[in-house]
C-alpha atoms as one frame of an Amber mdcrd trajectory, in Angstrom:
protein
 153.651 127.846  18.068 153.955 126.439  21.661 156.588 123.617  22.453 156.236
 120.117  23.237 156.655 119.540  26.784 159.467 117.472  27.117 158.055 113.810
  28.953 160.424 112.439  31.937 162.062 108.853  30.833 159.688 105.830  32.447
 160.823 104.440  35.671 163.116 101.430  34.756 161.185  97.733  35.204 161.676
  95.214  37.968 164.282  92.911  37.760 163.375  89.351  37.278 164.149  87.384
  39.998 166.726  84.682  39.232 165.302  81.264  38.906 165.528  78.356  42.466
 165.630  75.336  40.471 168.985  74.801  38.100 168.090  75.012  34.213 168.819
  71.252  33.227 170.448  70.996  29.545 169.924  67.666  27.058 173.411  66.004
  26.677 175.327  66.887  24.300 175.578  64.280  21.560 177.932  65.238  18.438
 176.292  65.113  15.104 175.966  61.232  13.342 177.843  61.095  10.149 175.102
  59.476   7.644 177.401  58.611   5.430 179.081  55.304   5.239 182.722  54.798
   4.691 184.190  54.595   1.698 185.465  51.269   0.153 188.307  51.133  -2.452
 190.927  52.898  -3.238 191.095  56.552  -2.099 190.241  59.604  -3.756 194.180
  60.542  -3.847 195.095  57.100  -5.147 192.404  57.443  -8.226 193.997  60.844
  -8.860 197.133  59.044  -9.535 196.068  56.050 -11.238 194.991  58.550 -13.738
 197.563  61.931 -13.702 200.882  59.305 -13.620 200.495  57.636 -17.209 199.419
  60.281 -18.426 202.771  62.731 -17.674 204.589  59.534 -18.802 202.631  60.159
 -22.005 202.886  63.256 -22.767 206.716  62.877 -21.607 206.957  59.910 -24.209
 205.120  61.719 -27.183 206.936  65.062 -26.966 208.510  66.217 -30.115 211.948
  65.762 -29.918
């Protein structure tokens, strides 16, 4: 059975040339938050209008 002849690499490509004119980017603009702000009390206040009585609670009702 004869061998494959073994083909030479191909000839590396031209180099593009590098570009005259300046590449012009948009401005950046950071990302709109869509959603409004929050009125009322905050999240951490709610937590505590609810977790506080209830410790005094279960404090209060504890077998003695």
């Amino acid at each position: 059975m004869p061998k494959p002849k073994a083909q030479p690499d191909p000839a590396p490509s031209v180099r593009p040339e590098v570009s005259p004119t300046p590449v012009s980017y948009p401005p950046y603009r950071a990302p709109s938050h869509s959603a409004a702000k929050r009125s009322g009390p905050s999240l951490v206040s709610l937590a505590l209008l609810v977790t506080v009585p209830a410790v005094f609670a279960a404090a209060a009702l504890r077998p003695r």
